[in-house]
N, C-alpha and C positions, 0 to 999 in steps of 0.2 A: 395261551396268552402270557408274557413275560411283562415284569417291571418296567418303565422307563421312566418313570418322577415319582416321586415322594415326597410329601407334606407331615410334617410332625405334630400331632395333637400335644396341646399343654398335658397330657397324661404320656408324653415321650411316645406312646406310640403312633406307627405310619399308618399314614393316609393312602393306599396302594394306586394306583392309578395303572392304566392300561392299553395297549396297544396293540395295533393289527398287523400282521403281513401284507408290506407298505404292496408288494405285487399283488396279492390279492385284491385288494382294495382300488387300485389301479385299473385291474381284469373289470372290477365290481360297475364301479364309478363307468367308465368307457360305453361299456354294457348297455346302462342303464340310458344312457345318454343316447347310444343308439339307438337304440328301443324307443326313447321318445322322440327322437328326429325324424324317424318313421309315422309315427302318427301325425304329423305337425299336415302334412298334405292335407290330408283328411280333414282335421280339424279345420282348415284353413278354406276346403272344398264346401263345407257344410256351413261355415262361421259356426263352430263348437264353443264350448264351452271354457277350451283353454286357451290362457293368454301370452300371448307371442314373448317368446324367451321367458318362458315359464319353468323350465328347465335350467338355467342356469343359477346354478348357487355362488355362494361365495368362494371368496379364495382359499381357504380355509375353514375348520368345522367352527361355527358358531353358536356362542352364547350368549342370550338377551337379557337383559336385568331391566324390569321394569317394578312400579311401585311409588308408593305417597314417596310424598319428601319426606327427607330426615329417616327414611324407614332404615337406613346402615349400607343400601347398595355402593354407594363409593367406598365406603369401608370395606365390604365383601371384598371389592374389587385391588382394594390393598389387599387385604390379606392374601385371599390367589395367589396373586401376582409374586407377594414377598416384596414389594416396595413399594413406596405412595409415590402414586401417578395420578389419582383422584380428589380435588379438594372434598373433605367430610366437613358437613355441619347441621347444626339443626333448623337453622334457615335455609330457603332453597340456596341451593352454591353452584350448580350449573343449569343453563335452558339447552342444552346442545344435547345430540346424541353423538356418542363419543367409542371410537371403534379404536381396539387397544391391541396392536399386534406384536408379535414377538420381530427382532430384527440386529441388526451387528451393531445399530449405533443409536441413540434415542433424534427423533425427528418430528418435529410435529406438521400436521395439514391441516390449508384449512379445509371447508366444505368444497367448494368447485374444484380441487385436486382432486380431494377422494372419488366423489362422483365419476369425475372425468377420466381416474385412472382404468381402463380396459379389462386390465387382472383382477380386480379388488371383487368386482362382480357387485358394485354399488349402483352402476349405471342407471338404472331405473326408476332409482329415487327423483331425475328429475321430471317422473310425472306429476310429481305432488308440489312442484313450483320454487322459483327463486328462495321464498322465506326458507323451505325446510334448508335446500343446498347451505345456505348459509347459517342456519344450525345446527350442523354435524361437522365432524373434527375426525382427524386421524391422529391416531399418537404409538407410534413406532418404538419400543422400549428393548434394552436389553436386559440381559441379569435376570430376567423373571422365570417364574417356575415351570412355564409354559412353553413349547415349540412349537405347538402343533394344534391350535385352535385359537381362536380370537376373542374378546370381548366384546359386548356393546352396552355400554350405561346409558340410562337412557331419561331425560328430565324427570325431577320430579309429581306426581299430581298432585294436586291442592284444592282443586275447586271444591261447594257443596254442592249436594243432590239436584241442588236447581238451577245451577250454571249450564249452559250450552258447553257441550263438549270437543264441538268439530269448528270451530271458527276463533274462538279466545286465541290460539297462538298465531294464528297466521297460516297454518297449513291445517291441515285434515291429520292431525293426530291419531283418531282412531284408525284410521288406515293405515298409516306409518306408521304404528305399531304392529298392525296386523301385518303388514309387509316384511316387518323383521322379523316377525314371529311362524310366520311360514318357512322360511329358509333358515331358521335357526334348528337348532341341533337338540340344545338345553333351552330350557325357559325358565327367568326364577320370575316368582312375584313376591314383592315380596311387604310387607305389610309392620307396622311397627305399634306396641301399645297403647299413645295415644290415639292412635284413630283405624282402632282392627277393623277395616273393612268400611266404613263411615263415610270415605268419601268415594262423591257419586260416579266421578271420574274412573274412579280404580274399578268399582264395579261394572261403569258400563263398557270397561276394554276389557275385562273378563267376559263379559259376554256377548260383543260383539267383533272383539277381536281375538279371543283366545280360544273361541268355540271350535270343538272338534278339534285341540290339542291336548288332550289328556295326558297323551300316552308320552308328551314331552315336558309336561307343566309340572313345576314342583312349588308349593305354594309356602310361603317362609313368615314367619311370624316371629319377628328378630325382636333382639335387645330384650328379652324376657329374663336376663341379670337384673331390669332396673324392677321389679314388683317385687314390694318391703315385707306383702302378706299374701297369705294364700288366697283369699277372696276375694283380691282385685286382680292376681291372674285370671282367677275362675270368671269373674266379670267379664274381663276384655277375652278371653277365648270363646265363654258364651255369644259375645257382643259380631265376632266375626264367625261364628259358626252360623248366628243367625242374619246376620248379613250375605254371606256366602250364599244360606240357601235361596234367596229370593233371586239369583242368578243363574245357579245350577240346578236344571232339574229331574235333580234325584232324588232319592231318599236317602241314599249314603254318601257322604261328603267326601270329598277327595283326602290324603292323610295333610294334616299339616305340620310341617317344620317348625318344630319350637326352639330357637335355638339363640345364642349370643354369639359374640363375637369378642376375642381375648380383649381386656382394658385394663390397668396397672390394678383396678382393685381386686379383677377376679383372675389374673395372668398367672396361676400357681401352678406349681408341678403338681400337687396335690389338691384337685379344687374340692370346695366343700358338698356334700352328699346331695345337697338342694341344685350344685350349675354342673355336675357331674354328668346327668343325663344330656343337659344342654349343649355341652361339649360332645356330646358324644352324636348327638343330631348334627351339630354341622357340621363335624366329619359324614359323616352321611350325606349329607348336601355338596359336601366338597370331591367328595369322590364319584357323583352325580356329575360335576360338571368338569372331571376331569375323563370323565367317560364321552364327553361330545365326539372325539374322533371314531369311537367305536360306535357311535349311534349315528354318524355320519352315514353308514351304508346304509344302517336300516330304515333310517329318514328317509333319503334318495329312493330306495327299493319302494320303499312305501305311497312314497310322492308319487310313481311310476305309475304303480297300480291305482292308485287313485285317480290319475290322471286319465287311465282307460277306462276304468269305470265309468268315468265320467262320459269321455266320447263315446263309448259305448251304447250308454244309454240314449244318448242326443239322438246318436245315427238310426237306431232302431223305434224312436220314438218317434223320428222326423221322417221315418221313411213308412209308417204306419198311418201318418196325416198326412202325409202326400200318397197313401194308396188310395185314403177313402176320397178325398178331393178326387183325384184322377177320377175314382169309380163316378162318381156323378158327374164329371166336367164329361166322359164319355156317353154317361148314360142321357146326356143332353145333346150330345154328338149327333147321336143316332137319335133321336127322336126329330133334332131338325132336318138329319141329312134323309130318312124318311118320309119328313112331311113334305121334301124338293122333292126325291121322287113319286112321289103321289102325285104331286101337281103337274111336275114335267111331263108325266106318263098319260095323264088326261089332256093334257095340251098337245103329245106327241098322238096321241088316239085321234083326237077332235081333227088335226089335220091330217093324218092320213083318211080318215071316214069320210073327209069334204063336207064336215059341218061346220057351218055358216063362222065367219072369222070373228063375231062379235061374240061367240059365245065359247071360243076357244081363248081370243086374247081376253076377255072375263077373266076365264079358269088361272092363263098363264099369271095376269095382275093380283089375281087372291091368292095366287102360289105364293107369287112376293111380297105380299105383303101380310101373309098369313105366317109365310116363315121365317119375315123379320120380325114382327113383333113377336114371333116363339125366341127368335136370338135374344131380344131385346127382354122380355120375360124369363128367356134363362139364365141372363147374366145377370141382371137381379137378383135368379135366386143360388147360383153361385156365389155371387157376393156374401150372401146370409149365410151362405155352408161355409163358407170362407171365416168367416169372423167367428158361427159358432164354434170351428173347430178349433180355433185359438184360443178359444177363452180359457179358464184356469182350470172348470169342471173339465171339459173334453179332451182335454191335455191331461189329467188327472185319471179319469176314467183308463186313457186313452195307457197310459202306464196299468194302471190296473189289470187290463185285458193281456200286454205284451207281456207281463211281470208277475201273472196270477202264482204262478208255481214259487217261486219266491218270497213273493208277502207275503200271502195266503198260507201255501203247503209248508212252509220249508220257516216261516217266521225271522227270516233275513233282514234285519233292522238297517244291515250296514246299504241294504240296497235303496230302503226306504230314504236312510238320510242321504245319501247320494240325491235320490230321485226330486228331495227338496231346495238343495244345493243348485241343481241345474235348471231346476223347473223357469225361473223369470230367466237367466240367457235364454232358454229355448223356446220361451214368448217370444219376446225381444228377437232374435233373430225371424221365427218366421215371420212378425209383424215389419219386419224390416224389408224381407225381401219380398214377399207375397206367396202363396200358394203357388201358385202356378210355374214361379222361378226355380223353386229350390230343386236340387238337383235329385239324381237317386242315387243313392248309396249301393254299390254293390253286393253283392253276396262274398263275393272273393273280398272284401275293404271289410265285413265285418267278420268276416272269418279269420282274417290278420286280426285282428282286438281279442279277439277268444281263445286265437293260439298263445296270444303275449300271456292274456291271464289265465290261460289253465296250464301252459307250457312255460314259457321265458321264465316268468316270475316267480313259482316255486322251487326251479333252477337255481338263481340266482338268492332266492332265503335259505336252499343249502348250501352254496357256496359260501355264504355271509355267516352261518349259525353257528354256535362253537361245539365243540365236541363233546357227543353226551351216546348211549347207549342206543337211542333210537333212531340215530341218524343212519340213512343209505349209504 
């Protein structure tokens, strides 16, 4: 991996930044894409788990900035950049989500261009309604330190603990966030010392819209220049450590980002021994988000495999609830299509033997009506095997049994959280269509899923990995 941008810390040295072999990455990206276009049948055949153009990312590798107000994210996003494109203040300064691209001549958009541009790969946004489209922005800049990934700022939060979170703006913000934060590349959050963690907003989009992103989340704890003494940082770091944890749960907390950003009183070439470290963390942040194109692949790579995981488990789970239905819709088959032959056979007896027609048509009328009321008694009790096997337990179980060797033997957590991920789609769909509709899943359909993941995809994390001793 070679140079291609550099950032200067106020200590003069570079911020290194880094890039891929744009054909590699090209092979990579195509691949990937393929690979899920392929599944999309399937998904589509079964109503799965994945959602239509769920594969398409942005135009570019993306980076989301979310966070309180005032917490320094427009400011980050000056600095980036290397020119102010963002107003900063410590009252809210923008409600918009604001996508910042590199380009030959500065331009600004409003919301139903961006949307509506085909390339930008925003299109989607307008499931979340008129309000959002009209607040988000494009803003097309040159001169900035960036070619080759995007920004997105994004409003600040402010409510308390007991504000409603999903209705105050007008669109379902938790999901719009969750939505950029899926297709993002980098994720900061970022958090500032009057209110480390305190509001209810920021925590409840870490946990319901930032879950199962770790491995892109970088969590920032800015402006830590403005604490006069040591025991009001120790405060407010306590104050979000234990905020944090009532969100996350672990027992080890993710790392967090202590860091400022330059300002005429601390902008020295030599800072003092106290914002030294500080400096040196958001170079670390900064060369995080100048890694988003190199994280582009293993984002996508990994979206891939998540994404078969996912059908994966649907198809083998929904073709295990459609075996045991079957089993009993037939075992009902044949007890009615037995009890017609019984009957017919004693009616077809009675007349050939020339016993009397009133005791043969008897027999034939108790045939029918002994074997409609078993129809009608069976589909009753179909109905009941029908809804028990939707419920949560026998869909649950029902994993348990197909997945023992993985819970159980092998302690596969990544499967389990998968398996809780899909679990209400894969209510939801069967209760949608019925037992009896859903289709069957072939052996060749789930043998393409098993070759992506034991084949394709570890393929494709060598192609992507960089060069180290153990590699094939």
């Amino acid at each position: 991996e070679k140079a291609d941008a550099m950032l200067y810390s106020n200590e003069g040295g570079p911020i290194t930044t880094t890039s891929i072999d744009p054909n590699l990455q090209t092979q990579v990206l195509e691949k990937c894409t393929d690979l899920h276009s392929s599944i999309m049948p399937l998904n589509d055949k079964i109503r799965g788990p994945l959602a239509q153009n769920s594969n398409q990312g942005t135009a570019l590798p993306l980076v989301f900035l979310v966070g309180n107000h005032s917490s320094g994210k427009s400011s980050f996003v000056n600095y980036v950049m290397g020119r102010n494109i963002q107003v900063a203040g410590v009252a809210p300064t923008d409600d918009t989500f604001t996508v910042i691209l590199p380009g030959p001549e500065d331009t600004d958009q409003d919301g139903p261009a961006l949307v509506g541009d085909p390339d930008l790969g925003f299109s989607s946004l307008r499931q979340f309604g008129p309000t959002l489209i009209h607040h988000t922005q494009l803003k097309v800049r040159k001169d900035i330190r960036n070619s080759n990934f995007m920004l997105v700022d994004s409003p600040g939060m402010i409510d308390s603990p007991q504000q409603a979170v999903t209705t105050d703006r007008g669109y379902d913000f938790q999901n719009v966030v969750k939505w950029f934060a899926e297709r993002a590349d980098v994720v900061l959050l970022f958090f500032d010392p009057d209110k480390p963690g305190t509001t209810g907003e920021t925590l409840n989009i870490l946990l319901h819209s930032l879950g199962g992103m770790d491995h892109k989340l970088l969590i920032v704890l800015n402006k830590a220049d403005q604490f006069k003494k040591i025991h009001d940082f120790a405060r407010a770091y306590g104050s979000l450590c234990w905020n944090l944890s009532k969100v996350i749960p672990r027992k080890d907390l993710p790392r967090i980002f202590t860091m400022c950003l330059p300002t005429s009183s601390n902008d020295t070439e030599t800072p003092p021994a106290g914002l030294a470290d500080l400096h040196q963390t958001r170079n670390d942040v900064v060369a995080e988000v100048m890694k988003a194109p190199k994280r582009r692949i293993d984002n996508v790579i990994t979206h891939l495999s998540d994404s078969v995981h996912q059908l994966y488990l649907h198809a083998t789970l929904q073709n295990q609830i459609r075996k045991q239905f079957r089993r009993r819709l037939w075992e009902h088959r044949i007890q009615e299509g037995m009890s017609l032959f019984a009957g017919t056979s004693l009616t077809s007896l009675g007349v050939y033997s020339e016993i009397p027609l009133h005791f043969t048509g008897g027999v034939l009328s108790a045939t029918i009506l002994g074997v409609g009321g078993l129809m009608w008694y069976n589909s009753l009790q179909l109905k009941a095997v029908e809804r028990n096997l939707m419920t949560t337990e026998e869909l649950s179980a029902a994993f348990q049994r197909e997945f023992s060797r993985e819970v159980l033997n092998d302690a596969d957590e990544y499967v389990a959280s998968v398996w809780q991920r899909i679990k209400g789609p894969l209510q939801l769909s069967l209760e949608a269509r019925g037992l009896q509709q859903i289709p069957q899943v072939s052996t060749n359909e789930l043998n393409n899923l098993k070759n992506i993941l034991d084949e394709e995809i570890p393929a494709l994390r060598r192609l992507a990995s960089p060069t180290h001793y153990g590699k094939r």
